[in-house]
N, C-alpha and C positions, 0 to 999 in steps of 0.2 A: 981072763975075762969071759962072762957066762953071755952065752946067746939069749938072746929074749926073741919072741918069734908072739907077735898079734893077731886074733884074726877077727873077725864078726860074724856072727850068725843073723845071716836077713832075718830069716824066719822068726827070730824074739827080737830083734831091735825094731821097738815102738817110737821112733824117732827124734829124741829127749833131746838131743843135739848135747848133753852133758860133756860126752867123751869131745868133744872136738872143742868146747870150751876151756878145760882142760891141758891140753893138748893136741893142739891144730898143727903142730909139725907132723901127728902122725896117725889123727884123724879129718875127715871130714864129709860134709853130706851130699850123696848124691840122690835126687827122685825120692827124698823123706826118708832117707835112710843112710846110716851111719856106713863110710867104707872104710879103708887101711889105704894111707899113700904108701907107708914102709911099712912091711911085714918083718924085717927084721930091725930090731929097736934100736938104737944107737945107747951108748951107755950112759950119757946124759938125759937121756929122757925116758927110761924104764922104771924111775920112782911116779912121773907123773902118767906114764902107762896104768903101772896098779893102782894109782889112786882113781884115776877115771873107769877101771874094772869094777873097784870098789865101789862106787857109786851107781853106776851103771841099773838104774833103776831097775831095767828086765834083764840084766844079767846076760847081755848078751854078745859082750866082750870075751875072748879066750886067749889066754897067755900059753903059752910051751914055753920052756926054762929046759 
């Protein structure tokens, strides 16, 4: 089983709230701005991680694999 490891960079998340609609088990917004509850991903919920990387308007989501 591969570790998946999240993280956000304040500094480009423009606060789109995307990533936590998404997935809210392992995002959400603190003060306009997007955090990590779990920085490491559970195996169930690492497709709906990339997909909300993927969207991630200003790209300010980061996966480690």
């Amino acid at each position: 089983m591969k570790i998946m490891k999240v993280k956000i960079d304040p500094d480009l998340c423009t606060g789109d709230e995307i990533c936590v609609q998404m997935c809210p088990e392992v995002f959400e917004m603190k003060d306009d701005k997007a955090i990590v509850l779990q920085e490491e991903v559970p195996q169930d919920l690492q497709d709906s991680v990339r997909e909300a990387t993927d969207s991630c308007p200003s790209e300010a989501i980061i996966i480690e694999e």
